[in-house]
Residue frames as qw, qx, qy, qz and C-alpha x, y, z in Angstrom:
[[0.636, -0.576, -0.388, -0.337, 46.52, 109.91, 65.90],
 [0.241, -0.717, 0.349, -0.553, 47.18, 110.79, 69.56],
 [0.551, -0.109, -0.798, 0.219, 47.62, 108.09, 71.85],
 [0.517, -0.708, -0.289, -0.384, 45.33, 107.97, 74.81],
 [0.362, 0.230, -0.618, 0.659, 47.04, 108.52, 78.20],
 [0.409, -0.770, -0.474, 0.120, 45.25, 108.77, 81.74],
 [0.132, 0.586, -0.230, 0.766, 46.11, 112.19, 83.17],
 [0.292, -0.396, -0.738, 0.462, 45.57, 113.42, 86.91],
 [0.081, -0.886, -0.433, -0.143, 43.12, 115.91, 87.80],
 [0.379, 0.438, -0.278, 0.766, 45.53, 119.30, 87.92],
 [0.462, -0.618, 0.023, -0.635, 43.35, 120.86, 90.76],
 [0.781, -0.565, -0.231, 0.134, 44.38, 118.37, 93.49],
 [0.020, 0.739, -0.514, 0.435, 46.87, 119.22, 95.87],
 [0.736, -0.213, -0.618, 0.175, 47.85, 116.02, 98.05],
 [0.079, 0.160, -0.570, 0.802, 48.64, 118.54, 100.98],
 [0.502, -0.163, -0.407, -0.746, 44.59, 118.83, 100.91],
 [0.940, -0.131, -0.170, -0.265, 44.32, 115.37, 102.17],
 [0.582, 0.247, -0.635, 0.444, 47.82, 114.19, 104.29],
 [0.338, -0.236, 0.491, -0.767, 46.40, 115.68, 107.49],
 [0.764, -0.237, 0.197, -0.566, 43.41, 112.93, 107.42],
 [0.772, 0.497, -0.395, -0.041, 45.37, 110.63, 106.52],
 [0.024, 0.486, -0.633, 0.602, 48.00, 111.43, 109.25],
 [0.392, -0.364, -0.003, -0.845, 45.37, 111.32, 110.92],
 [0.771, -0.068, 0.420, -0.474, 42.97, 108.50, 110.40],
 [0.463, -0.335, 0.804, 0.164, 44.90, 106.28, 108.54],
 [0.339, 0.400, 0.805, 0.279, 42.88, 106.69, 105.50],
 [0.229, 0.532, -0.120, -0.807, 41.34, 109.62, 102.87],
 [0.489, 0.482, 0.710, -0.155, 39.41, 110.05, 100.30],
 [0.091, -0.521, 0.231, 0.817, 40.35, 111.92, 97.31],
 [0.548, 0.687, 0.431, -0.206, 36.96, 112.70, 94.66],
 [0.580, 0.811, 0.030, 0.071, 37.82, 113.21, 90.85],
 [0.456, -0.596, 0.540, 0.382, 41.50, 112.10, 90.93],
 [0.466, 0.208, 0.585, 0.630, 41.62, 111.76, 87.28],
 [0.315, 0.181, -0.328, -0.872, 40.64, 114.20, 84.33],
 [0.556, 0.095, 0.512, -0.648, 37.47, 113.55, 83.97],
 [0.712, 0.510, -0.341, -0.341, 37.73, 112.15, 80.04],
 [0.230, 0.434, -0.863, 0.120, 40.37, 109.96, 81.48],
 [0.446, 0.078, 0.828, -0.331, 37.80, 107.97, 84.31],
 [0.722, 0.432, 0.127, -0.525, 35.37, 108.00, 81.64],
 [0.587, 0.425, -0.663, -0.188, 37.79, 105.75, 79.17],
 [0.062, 0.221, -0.968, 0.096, 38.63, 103.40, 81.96],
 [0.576, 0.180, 0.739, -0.300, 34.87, 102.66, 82.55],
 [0.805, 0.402, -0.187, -0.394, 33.80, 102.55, 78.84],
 [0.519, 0.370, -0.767, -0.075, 36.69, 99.68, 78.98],
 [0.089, -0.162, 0.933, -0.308, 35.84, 97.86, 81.82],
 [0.648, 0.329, 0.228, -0.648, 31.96, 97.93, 80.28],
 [0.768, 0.556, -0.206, -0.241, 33.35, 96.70, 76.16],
 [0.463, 0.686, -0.560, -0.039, 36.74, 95.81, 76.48],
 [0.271, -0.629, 0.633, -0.360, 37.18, 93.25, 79.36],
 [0.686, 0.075, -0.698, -0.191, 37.68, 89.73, 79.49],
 [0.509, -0.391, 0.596, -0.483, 36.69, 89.16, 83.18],
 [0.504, -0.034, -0.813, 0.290, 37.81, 85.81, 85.24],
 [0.708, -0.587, -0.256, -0.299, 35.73, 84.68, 88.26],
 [0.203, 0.557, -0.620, 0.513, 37.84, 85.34, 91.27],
 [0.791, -0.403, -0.110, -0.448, 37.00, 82.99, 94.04],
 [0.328, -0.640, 0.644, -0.261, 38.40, 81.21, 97.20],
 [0.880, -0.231, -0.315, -0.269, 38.85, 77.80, 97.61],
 [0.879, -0.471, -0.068, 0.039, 40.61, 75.17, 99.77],
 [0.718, 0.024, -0.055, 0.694, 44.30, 75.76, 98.75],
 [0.341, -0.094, 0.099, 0.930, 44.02, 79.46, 98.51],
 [0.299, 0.649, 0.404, -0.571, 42.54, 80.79, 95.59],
 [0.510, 0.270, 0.737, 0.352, 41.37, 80.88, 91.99],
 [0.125, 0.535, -0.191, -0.814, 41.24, 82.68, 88.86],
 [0.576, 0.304, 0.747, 0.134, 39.10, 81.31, 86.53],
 [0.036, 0.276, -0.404, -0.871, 39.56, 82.82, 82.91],
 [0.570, 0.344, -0.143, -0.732, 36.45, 82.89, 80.69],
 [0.606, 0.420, -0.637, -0.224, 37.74, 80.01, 78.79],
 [0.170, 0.235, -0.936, 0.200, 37.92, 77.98, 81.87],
 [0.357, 0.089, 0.725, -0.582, 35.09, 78.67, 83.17],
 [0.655, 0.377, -0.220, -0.617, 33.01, 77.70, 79.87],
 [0.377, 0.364, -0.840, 0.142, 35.08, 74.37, 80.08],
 [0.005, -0.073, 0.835, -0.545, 33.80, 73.68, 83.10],
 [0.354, -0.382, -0.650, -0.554, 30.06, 74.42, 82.18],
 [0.378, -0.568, 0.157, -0.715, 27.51, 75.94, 84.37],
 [0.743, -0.636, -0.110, -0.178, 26.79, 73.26, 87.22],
 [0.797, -0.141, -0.326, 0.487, 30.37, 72.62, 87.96],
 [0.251, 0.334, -0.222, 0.881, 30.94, 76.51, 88.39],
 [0.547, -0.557, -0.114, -0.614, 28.03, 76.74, 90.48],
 [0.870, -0.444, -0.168, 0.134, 29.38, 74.18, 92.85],
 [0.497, 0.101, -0.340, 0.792, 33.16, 75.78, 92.93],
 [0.216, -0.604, -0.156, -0.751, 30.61, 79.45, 93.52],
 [0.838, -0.395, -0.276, -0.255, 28.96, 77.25, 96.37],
 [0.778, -0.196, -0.362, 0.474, 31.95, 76.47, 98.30],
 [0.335, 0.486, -0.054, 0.805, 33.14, 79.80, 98.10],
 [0.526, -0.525, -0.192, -0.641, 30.17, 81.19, 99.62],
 [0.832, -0.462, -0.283, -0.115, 30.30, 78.33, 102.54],
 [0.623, 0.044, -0.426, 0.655, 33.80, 79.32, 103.22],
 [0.209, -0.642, -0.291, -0.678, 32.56, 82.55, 104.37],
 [0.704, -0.497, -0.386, -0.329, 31.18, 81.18, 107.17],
 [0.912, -0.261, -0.245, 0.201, 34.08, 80.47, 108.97],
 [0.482, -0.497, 0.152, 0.706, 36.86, 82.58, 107.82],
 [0.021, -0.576, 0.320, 0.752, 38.42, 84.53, 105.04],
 [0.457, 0.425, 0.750, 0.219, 36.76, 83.86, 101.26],
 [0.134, 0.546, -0.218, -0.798, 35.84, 86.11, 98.04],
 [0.356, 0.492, 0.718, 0.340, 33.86, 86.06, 94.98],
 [0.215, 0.785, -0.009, -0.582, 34.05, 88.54, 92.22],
 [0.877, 0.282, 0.237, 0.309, 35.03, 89.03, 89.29],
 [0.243, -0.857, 0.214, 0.402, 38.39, 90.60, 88.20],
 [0.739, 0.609, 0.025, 0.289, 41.25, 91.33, 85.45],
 [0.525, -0.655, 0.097, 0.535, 44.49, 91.17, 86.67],
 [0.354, 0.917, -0.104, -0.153, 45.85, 94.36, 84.89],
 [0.241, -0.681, 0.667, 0.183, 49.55, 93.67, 85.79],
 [0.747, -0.112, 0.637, 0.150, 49.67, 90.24, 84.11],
 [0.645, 0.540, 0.466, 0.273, 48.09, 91.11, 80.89],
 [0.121, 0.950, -0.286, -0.033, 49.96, 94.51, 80.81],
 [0.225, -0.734, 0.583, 0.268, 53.26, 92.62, 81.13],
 [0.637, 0.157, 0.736, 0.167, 51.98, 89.49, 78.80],
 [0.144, -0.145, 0.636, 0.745, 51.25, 91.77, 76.25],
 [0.083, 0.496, 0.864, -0.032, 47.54, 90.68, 76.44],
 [0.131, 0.863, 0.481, 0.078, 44.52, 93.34, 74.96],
 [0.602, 0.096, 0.154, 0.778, 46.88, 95.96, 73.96],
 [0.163, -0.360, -0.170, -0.903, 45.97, 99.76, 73.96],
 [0.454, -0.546, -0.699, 0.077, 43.64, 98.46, 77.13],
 [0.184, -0.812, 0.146, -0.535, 42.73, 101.97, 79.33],
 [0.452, -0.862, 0.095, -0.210, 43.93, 100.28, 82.16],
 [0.773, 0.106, 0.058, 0.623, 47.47, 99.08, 81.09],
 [0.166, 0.770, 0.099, 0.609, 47.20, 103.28, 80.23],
 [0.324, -0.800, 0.124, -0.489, 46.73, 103.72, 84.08],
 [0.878, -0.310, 0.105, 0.349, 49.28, 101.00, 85.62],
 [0.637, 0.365, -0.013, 0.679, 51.75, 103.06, 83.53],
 [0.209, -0.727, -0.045, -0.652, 50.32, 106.64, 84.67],
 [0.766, -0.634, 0.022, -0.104, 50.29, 105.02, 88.47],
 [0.742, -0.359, 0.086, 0.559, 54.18, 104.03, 88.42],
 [0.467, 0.619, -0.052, 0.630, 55.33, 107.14, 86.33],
 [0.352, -0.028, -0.409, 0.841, 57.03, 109.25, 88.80],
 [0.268, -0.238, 0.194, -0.913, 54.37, 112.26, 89.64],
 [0.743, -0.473, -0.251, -0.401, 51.36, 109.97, 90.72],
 [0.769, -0.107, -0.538, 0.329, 54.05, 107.93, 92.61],
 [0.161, 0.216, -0.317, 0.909, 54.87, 111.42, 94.39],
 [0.586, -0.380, -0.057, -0.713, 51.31, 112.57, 94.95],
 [0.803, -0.338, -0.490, -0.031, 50.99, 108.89, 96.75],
 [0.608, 0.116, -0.369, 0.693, 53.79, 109.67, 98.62],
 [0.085, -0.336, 0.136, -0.928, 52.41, 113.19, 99.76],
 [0.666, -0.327, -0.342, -0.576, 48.91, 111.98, 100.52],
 [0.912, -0.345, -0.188, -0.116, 50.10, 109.03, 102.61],
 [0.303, -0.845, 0.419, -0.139, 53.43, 110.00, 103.99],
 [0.865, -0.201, 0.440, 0.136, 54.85, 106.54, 103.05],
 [0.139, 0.923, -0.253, -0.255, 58.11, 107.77, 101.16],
 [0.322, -0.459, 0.795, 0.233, 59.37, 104.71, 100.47],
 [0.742, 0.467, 0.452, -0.161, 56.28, 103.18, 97.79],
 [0.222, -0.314, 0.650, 0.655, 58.57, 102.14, 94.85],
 [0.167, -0.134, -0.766, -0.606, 55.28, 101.01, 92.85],
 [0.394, 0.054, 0.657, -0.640, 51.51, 100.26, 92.12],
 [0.004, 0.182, 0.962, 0.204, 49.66, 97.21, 91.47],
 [0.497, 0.225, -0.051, -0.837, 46.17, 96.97, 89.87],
 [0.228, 0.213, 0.947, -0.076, 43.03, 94.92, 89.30],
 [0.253, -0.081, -0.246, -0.932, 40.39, 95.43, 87.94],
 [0.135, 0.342, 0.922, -0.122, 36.88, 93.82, 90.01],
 [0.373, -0.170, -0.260, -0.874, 33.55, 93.78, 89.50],
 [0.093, 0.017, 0.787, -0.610, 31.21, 93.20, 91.92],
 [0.352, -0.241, -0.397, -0.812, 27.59, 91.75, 91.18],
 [0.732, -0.408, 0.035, -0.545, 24.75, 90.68, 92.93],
 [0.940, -0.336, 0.010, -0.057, 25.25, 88.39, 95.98],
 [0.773, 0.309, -0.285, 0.475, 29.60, 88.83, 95.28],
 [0.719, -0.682, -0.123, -0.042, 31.50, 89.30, 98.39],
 [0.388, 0.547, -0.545, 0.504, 34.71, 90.02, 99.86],
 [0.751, -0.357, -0.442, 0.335, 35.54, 88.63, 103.72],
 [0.261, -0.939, 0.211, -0.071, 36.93, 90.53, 106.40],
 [0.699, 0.114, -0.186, 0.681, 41.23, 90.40, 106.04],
 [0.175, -0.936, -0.062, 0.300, 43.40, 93.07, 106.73],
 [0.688, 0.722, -0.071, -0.011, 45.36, 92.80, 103.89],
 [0.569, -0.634, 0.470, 0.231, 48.79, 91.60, 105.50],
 [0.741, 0.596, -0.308, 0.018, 51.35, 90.63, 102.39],
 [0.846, -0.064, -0.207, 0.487, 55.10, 89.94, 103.19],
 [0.413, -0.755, -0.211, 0.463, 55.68, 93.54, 104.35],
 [0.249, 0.096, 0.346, 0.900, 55.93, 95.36, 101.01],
 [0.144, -0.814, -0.528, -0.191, 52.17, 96.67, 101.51],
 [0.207, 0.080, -0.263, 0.939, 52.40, 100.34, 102.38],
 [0.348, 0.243, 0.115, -0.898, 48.92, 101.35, 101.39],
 [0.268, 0.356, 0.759, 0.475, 46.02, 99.80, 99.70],
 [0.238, 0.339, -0.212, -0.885, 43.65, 101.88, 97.59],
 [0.397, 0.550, 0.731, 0.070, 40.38, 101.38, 95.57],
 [0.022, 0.255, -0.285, -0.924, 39.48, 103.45, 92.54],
 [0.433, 0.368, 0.792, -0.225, 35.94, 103.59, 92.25],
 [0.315, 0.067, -0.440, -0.838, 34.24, 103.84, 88.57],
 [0.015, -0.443, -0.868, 0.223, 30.99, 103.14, 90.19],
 [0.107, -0.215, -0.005, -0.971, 28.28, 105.70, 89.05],
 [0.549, -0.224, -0.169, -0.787, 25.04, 106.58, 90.50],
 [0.489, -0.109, -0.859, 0.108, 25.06, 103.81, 93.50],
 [0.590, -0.616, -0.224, -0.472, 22.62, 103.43, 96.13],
 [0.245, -0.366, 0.822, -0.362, 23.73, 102.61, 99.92],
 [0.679, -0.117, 0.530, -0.495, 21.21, 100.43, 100.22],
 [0.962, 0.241, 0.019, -0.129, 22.26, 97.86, 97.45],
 [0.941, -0.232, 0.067, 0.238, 25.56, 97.13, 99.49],
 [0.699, 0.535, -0.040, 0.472, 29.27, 96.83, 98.01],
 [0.213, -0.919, 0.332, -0.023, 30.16, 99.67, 101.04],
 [0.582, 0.208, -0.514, 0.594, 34.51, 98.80, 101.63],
 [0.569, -0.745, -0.099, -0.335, 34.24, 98.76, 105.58],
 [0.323, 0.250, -0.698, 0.588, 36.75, 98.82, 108.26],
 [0.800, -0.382, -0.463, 0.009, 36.14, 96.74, 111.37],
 [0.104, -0.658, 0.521, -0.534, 37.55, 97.90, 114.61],
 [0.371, 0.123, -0.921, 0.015, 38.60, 95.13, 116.93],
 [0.379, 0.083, 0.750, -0.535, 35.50, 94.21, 118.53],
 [0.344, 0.304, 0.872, 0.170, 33.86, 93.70, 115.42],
 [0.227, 0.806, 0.318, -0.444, 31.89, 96.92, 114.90],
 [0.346, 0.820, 0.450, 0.077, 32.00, 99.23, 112.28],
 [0.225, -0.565, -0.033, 0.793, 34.26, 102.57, 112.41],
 [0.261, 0.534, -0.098, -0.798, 33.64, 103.45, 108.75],
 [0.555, 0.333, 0.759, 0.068, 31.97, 102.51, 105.55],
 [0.033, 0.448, -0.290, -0.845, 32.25, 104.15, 101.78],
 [0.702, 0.539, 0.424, -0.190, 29.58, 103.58, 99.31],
 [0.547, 0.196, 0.506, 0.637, 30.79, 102.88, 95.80],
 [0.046, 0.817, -0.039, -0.573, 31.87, 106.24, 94.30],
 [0.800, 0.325, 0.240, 0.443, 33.10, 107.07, 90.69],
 [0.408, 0.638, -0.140, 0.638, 36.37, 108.50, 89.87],
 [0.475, -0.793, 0.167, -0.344, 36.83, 108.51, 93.47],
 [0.537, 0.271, -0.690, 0.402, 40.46, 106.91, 95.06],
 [0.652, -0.731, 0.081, -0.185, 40.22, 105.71, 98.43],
 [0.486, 0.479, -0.587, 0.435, 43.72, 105.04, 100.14],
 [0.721, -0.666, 0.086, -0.170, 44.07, 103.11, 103.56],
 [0.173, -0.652, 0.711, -0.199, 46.81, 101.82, 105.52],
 [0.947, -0.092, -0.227, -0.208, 47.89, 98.39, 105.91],
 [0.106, -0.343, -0.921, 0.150, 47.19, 95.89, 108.22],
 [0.228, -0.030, 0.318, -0.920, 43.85, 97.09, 108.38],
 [0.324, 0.053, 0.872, -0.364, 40.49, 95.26, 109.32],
 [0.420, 0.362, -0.166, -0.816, 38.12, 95.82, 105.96],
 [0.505, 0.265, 0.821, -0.010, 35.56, 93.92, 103.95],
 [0.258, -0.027, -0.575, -0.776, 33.70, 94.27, 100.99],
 [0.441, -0.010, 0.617, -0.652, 29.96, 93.87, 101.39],
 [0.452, 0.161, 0.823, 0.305, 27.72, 91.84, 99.43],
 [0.112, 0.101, -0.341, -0.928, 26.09, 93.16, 96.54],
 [0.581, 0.198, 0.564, -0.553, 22.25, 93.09, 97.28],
 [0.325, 0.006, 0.790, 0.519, 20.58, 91.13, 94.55],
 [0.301, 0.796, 0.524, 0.022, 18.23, 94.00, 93.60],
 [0.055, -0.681, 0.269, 0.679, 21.19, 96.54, 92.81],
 [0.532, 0.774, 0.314, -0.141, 20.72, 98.26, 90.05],
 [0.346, 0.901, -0.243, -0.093, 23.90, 99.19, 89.35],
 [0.707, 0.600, -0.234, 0.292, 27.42, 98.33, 87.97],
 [0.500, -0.779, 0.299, 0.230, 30.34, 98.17, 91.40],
 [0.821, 0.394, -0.046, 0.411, 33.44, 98.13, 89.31],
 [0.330, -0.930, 0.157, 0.041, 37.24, 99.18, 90.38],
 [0.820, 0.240, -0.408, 0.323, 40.42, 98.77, 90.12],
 [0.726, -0.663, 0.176, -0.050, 42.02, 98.18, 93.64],
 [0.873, 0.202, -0.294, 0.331, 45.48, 97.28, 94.59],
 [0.641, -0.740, 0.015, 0.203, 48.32, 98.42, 97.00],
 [0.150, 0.871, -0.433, 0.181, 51.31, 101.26, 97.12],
 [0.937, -0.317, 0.034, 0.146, 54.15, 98.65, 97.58],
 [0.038, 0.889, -0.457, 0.017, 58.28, 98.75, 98.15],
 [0.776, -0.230, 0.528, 0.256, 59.32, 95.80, 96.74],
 [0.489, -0.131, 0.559, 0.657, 61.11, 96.14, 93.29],
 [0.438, 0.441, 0.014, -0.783, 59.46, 97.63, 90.58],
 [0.838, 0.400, 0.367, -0.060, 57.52, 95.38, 87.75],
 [0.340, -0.435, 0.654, 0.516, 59.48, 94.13, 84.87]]
């Protein structure tokens, strides 16, 4: 039997897309995988996932695994949910849910997962190039992955994704099909008065790639969408490679 492997879509060309980039400090690049390949990572992030409840609180922030959050039992997670939400208000705060790929890809955890397949496929050398082409940042030694899922009424704050100054790029990979604008979830960038400059409705099999520091949110997810926001997000970095 064959082992499954993500592939990239042969038809791109990263020259295509380094001029808007250059540009505007961000691109968009539609059907970056074979098309059998996005299709495995969303049948796994539909059957195969063991999503934790990502969510801010007072020290930081929190991963809550299935197993914790059953433990806890539904009003006490509704009151961590509840803070979350009220941090909001003030400053910087999230709620989603998410599977951090890297951990359970280097714990060993759900084994033959599609997107352990594409944390490998993202640091083998040719995607690392294509990044490289696309976004002119020629030093990106690696790239990290999540997997979220956004449902009704989950949120993401305005940051700008500062780290310790291994961020080159972040990136979303959307396996979002058949979304509406109007039931939220856009990834927006903020210009510094507060406005707007752009906004991308959830896309599938669609990579978005920005610079960083940049000003961006996640909207909320109306609570009459109808559909499924799901990605896996993370950020072209040059600190060491994973072990």
């Amino acid at each position: 039997m064959t082992e499954r492997t993500i592939r990239l879509n042969p038809r791109l060309d990263p020259r295509d897309y380094a001029a808007a980039y250059a540009r505007d400090g961000m691109v968009q690049v539609p059907h970056l995988l074979e098309a059998e390949s996005a299709d495995w990572l969303a049948l796994a992030l539909e059957h195969d996932t063991p999503w934790s409840l990502s969510l801010k609180t007072p020290a930081g922030g929190a991963l809550l695994s299935p197993q914790e959050m059953a433990a806890l039992g539904r009003e006490a997670l509704a009151t961590r949910m509840q803070k979350a939400l009220l941090e909001g208000r003030d400053g910087f705060s999230f709620l989603y849910l998410s599977y951090p790929v890297i951990k359970a890809f280097l714990a060993g955890q759900e084994q033959g997962h599609a997107t352990h397949a594409l944390v490998q496929f993202f640091n083998d050398i040719p995607f690392i190039e294509f990044a490289k082409a696309v976004t002119g940042e020629t030093g990106v030694t690696k790239i990290d992955a999540q997997a979220t899922w956004f449902r009704p009424g989950d949120f993401l704050t305005l940051h700008d994704d500062t780290g310790e100054g291994e961020r080159r790029a972040a990136y979303t990979l959307g396996l979002t099909r058949d979304w509406r604008s109007d039931w939220g979830g856009q990834l927006m960038f903020h210009d510094k008065a507060g406005d707007i400059e752009r906004g991308f409705k959830p896309g599938f099999n669609l990579w978005t790639v920005f610079k960083t520091p940049r000003m961006h949110s996640v909207a909320p997810v109306a609570a009459y969408a109808g559909g499924k926001r799901r990605s896996i997000t993370g950020w072209l970095r040059d600190d060491p490679p994973f072990k």
